[in-house]
GUMIGU-545673 format. One line per 8 residues: for each residue x, y negated, z of C-alpha. Coordinates in pm, whole numbers, plus 50000, padded with zeros to 5 digits. Example, Ala and Ser with C-alpha at 12.3 -4.5 7.8 and 13.67 -1.06 7.14 Angstrom:
# residues 2
51230/50450/50780; 51367/50106/50714 $
END
This chain:
# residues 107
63081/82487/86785; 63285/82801/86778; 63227/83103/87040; 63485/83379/86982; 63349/83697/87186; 63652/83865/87364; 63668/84263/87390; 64000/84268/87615 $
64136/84123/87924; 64428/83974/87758; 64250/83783/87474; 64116/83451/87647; 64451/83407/87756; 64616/83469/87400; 64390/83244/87274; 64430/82978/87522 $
64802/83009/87458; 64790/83018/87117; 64611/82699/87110; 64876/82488/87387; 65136/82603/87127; 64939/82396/86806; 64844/82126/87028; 65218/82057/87055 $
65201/82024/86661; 64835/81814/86644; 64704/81555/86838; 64338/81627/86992; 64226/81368/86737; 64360/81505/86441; 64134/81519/86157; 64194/81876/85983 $
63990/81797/85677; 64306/81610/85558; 64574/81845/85688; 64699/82029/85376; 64733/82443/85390; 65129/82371/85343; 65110/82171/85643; 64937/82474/85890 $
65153/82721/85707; 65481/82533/85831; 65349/82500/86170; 65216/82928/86190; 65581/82984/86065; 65752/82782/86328; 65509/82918/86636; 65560/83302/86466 $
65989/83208/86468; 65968/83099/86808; 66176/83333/87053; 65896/83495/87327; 65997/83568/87733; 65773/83857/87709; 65929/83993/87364; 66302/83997/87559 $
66378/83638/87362; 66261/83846/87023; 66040/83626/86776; 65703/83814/86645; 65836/83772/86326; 66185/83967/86463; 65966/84216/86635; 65728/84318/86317 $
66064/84412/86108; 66229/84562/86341; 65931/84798/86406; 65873/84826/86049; 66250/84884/86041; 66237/85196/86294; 65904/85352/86142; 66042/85339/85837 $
66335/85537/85946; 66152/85770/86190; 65930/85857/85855; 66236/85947/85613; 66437/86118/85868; 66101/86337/85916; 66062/86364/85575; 66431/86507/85521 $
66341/86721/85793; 66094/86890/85618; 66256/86909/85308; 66550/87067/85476; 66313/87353/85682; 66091/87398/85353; 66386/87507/85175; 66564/87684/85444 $
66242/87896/85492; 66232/87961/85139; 66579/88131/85117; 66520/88329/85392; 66199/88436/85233; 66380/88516/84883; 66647/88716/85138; 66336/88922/85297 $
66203/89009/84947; 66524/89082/84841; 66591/89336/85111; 66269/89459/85111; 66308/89555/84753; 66660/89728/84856; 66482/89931/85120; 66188/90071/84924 $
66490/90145/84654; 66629/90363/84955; 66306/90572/85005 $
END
């Protein structure tokens, strides 16, 4: 027997979900000692492909990329941000020194 304890409201009913989907793949009276991993691997790939009403007809697998997709951009566009302001702020700093040295040249 298997008890899963669930820590948030939407979890039973993932679960229960979940397992409709691979009941549409498996009888109730499948024996999985003799399913082979290739076997559950095709099945997790076709319920992961599957489009999703609550993912706006986007498949988990769609949605992971195309997250990974936008962090990844979001983190390089920062990143050239930075770059750009570090060495903006050091010519401005080489200007100050420079005119600093003009002005005590002055006195």
């Amino acid at each position: 027997m298997i008890i899963f304890a669930f820590y948030n409201s939407w979890e039973p009913r993932l679960n229960e979900h979940t397992n409709v989907l691979i009941k549409e793949f498996y009888l109730k009276s499948t024996n999985f000692k003799i399913v082979k991993e290739k076997e559950f691997q095709k099945v997790a790939d076709l319920i992961n492909h599957r489009p999703r009403k609550s993912l706006d007809n986007l498949t988990h697998y769609e949605v992971f990329f195309l997250l990974h997709q936008i962090l990844l951009h979001f983190i390089l566009e920062l990143a050239m941000f930075i770059i750009i302001f570090y060495f903006d702020c050091s010519m401005y700093i080489v200007e100050d020194t420079e005119n600093l040295r003009q002005l005590k040249s002055t006195f």
